[in-house]
C-alpha positions, -999 to +999 in steps of 0.1 A: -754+625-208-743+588-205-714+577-222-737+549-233-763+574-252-735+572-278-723+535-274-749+524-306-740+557-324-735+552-366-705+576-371-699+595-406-678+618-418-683+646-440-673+640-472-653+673-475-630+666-448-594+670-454-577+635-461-548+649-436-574+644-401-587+675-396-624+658-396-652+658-375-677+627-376-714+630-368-742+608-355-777+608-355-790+595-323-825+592-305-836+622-320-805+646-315-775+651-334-737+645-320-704+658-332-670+646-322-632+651-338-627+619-357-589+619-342-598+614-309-633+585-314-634+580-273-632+618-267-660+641-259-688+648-282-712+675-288-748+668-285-776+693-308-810+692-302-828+692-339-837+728-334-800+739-327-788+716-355-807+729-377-797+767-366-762+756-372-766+742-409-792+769-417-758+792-406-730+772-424-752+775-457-755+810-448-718+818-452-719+827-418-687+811-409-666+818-440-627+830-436-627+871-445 
C-alpha cells in the first residue's frame, strides 16, 4: 500500500494507553482501519479491512487476549 494511503490519516490513541508510551494510535481511512505504535509515527502500520477489524474487537471484548 502507498505510503501516501496514510499521508491524510486522523491519528487517535486509545484512551487506556499507558502514559509511559506503550500506545498504539489508530486511523480510520477509506473504508479500512490502520494501526501503528505511537513511538515510532513514520514506522509501519497495519492495515484491517472492516471485516477483520471487526473480528479483532469482537475478540478483545471477548477476553480473548487477557493475561492467564
Amino acid at each position: 500500500m502507498p505510503e501516501s494511503y496514510l499521508s491524510g490519516a486522523v491519528w487517535r490513541k486509545s484512551t487506556r494507553s499507558s502514559a509511559v508510551g506503550q500506545c498504539v494510535e489508530v486511523a480510520t481511512l477509506h473504508g479500512a482501519t490502520a494501526v501503528r505504535d505511537s513511538k515510532h509515527p513514520t514506522g509501519p502500520a497495519l492495515i484491517f479491512t472492516p471485516s477483520e477489524w471487526h473480528a479483532f474487537v469482537g475478540s478483545v471484548q471477548d477476553g480473548q487476549f487477557t493475561h492467564p
